[in-house]
N, C-alpha and C positions, 0 to 999 in steps of 0.2 A: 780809812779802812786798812788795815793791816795786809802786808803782801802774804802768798802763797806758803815763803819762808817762813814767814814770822808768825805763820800761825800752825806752822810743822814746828815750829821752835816749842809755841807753846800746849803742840798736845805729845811734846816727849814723853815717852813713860818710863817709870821706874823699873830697870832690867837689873834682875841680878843672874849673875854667871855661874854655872855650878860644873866643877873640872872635878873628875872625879881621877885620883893618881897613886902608881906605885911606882917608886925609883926613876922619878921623871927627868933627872937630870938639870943639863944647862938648858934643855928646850924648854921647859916650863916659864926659866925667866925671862925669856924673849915670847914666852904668849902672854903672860903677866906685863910685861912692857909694850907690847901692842894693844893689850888690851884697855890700858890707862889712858893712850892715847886718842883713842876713838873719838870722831864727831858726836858720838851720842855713848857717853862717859857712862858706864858699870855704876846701877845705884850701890853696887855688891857684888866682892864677888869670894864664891864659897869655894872650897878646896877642900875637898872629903877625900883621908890620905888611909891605905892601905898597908898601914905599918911600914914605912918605907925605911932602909937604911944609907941611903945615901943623901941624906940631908935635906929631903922633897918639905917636911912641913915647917921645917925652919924657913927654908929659902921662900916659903909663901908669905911666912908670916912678915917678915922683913919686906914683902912687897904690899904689905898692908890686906891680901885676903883673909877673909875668918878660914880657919883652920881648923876641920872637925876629922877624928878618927875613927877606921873601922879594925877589926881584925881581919887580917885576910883571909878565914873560915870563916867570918861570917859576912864576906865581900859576896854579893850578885849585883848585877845589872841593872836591873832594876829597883831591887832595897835600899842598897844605898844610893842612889840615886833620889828617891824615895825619902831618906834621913837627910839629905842635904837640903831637898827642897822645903822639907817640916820647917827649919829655920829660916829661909830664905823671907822674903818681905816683900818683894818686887811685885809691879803689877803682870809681868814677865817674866819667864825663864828661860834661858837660853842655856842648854847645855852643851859641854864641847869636850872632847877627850885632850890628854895630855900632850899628841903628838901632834895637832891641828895647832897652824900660826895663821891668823888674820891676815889676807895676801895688800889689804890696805886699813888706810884709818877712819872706813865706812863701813866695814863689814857690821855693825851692830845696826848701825843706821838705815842700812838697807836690807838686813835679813827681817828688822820687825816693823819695818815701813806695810808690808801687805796681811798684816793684825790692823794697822789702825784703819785702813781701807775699806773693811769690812767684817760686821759681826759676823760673820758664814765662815770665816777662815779662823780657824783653831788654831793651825799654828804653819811654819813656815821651813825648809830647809836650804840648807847654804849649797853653793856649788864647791865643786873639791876639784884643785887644779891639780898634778904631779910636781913632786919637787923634781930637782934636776935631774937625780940619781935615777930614778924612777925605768927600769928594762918599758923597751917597748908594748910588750904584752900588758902590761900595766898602765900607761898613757892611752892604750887604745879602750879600755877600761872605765877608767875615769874618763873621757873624751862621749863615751858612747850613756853612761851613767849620769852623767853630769853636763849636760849640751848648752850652748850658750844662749839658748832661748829659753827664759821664763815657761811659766805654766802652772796650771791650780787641777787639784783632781778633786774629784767628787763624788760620788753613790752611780751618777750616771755612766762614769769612764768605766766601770764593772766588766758589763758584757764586753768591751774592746779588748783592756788592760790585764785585764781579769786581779791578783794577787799584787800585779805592781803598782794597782793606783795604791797601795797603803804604802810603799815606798819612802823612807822616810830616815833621813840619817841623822842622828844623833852627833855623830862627832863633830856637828854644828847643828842645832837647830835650837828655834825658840817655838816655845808654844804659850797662851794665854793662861796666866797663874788662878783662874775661876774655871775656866775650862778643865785643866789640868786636874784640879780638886772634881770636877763633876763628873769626869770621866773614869775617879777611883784610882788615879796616879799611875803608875809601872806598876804593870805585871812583876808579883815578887812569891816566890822563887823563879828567875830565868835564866836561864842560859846565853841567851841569844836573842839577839830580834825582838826590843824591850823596846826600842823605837818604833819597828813597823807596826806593833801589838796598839802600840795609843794609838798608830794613825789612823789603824783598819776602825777602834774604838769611836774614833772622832767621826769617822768616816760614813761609816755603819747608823753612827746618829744623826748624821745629816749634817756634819760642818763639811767643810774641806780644806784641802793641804795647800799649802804653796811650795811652789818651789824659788827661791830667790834667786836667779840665776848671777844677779848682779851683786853677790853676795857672795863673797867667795874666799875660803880657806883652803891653804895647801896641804896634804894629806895625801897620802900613798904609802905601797908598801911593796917590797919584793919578794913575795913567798916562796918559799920553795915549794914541791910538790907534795911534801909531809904534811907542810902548813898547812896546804890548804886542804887536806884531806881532813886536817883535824878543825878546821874551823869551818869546813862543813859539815863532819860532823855534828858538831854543836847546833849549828843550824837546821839540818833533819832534826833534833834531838828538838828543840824549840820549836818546830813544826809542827813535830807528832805530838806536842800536850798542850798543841793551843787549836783546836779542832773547830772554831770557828771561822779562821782563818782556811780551813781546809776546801772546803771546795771552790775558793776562787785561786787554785795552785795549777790546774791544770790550763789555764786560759792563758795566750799570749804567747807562752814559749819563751822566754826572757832570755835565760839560758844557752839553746840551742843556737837563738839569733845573733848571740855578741858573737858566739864563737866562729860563726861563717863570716863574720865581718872582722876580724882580728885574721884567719885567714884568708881571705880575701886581701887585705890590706898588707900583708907581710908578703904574701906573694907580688903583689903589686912594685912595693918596695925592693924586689927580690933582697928579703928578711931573710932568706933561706934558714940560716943556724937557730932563728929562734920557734921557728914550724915545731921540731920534736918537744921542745919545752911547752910550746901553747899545748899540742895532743896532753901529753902528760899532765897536766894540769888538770885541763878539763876533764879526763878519767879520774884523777887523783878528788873532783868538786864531787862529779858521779856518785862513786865510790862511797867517799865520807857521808855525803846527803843519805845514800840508799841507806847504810850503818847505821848512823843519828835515826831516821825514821822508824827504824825497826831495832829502838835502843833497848827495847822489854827485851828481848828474845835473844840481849848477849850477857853474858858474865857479867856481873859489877863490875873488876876487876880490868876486864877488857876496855867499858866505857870509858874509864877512868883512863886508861894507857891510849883510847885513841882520843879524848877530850884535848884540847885546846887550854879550857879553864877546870882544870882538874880538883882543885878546892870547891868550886860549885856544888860538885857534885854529892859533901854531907849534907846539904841544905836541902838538895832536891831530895834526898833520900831522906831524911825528916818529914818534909812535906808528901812523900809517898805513902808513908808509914801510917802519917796523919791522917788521910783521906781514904786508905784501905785500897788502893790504887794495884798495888802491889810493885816489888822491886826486879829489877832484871837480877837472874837468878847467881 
């Protein structure tokens, strides 16, 4: 009889990895070389490059990924995303952004371990640890987003969870390559929230998410108060034209709770200096979300200057055009 192992050994599956990049630098070939190394080895892995000029799709190629092009007017979230996966071959996709490094050489092995467990889980996401740099308001962030205990959501977590059981980060996750196809892929044109949109999709039809907690990549960022205004706005903006998702937004309170607990916790610490940066932040998330949601009713012009991903924004307006939706004016 074959042990435990050896028949984990033999129901690997085939994962291809899809990084989707612009001017990714020296980080790319340290997630490229983490990535090679993995207990449970890349059948493939794709690198859909956004015109990059600092040497992003050479330096892939040289690490042996396939190597496909977008222009960056016709870069979304979703779409190419979308084009990477067309070529992919894997019974698995695992997709990850440029600035995410496997924090060991099981991160594959353990994010799609809770796929082969069961057909009910569509797909699964990685935990996200802070790099070192990383301000405290940020660690408290990832710490309260990312906990170290496992978990699987499902259609029932609704009434509790409300908006957060679709939860669901891309800058690691895998989901099943048949699922993936029958759920009609990423939302394309998106702005924003091209992860949460499959999950709520997957969710809605009756699979459910994992979270891998024991599957973990480093990832963080220090935004300013601008940033984050403008990457919520993108996120109202992705809200407001996915109106499915809409009414399980008011359940839970997501939001409101990190933020008593990031102050609660900085005062604890007596954090004192970084209290005016969390306020400002959080009005700055406010702010940008209430914008984004109500994106019809500003200037083109204005969207585009308070966007985050401001080339998106011919794509969406083609697809406005398309559907007779109409444009913010």
């Amino acid at each position: 009889m074959p042990t435990n192992t050896e028949m984990h050994q033999l129901h690997k599956p085939a994962v291809s990895v899809i990084i989707p990049t612009l001017n990714a630098g020296k980080t790319l070939l340290e997630l490229l070389v983490r990535l090679q190394r993995q207990t449970l080895a890349p059948h493939e892995i794709i690198v859909i490059d956004s015109s990059s000029e600092d040497g992003t799709p050479q330096l892939a190629a040289e690490q042996g990924a396939t190597v496909l092009h977008v222009e960056r007017t016709e870069f979304d979230h979703g779409g190419t995303r979308n084009r990477a996966a067309e070529r992919a071959t894997g019974d698995v996709l695992v997709f990850m952004t440029q600035d995410a490094l496997p924090a060991d050489d099981t991160l594959l092995e353990r994010l799609v371990e809770p796929l082969l467990g069961s057909e009910r889980i569509s797909s699964s996401y990685a935990r996200q640890l802070p790099y070192p740099d990383a301000n405290p308001i940020e660690r408290m962030a990832r710490a309260h987003n990312y906990p170290a205990e496992p978990s699987v959501k499902s259609k029932a977590d609704l009434p509790r969870l409300g908006i957060r059981t679709f939860f669901c980060s891309n800058v690691c996750a895998a989901v099943k390559r048949d699922v993936f196809e029958r759920m009609g892929r990423f939302e394309s044109p998106v702005i924003f929230n091209e992860d949460l949109f499959m999950a709520a999709d997957c969710i809605l039809a009756g699979y459910e998410v994992a979270y891998a907690a024991d599957a973990a990549v480093y990832h963080s960022h220090n935004y300013s108060a601008v940033q984050q205004l403008r990457r919520f706005f993108d996120n109202g903006v992705s809200m407001r034209r996915n109106e499915r998702v809409q009414p399980y937004s008011a359940i839970g309170g997501a939001g409101s709770s990190l933020v008593k607990l990031q102050l609660a916790a900085l005062a604890r610490e007596k954090q004192w200096r970084w209290i005016p940066k969390l306020i400002a932040e959080s009005a700055a998330k406010l702010i940008g979300f209430k914008l984004g949601y109500h994106y019809r009713k500003l200037p083109a012009a204005l969207c585009r200057k308070l966007s985050m991903h401001k080339l998106i924004w011919d794509k969406l307006e083609r697809e406005q055009r398309g559907t007779g939706a109409g444009l913010p004016g």
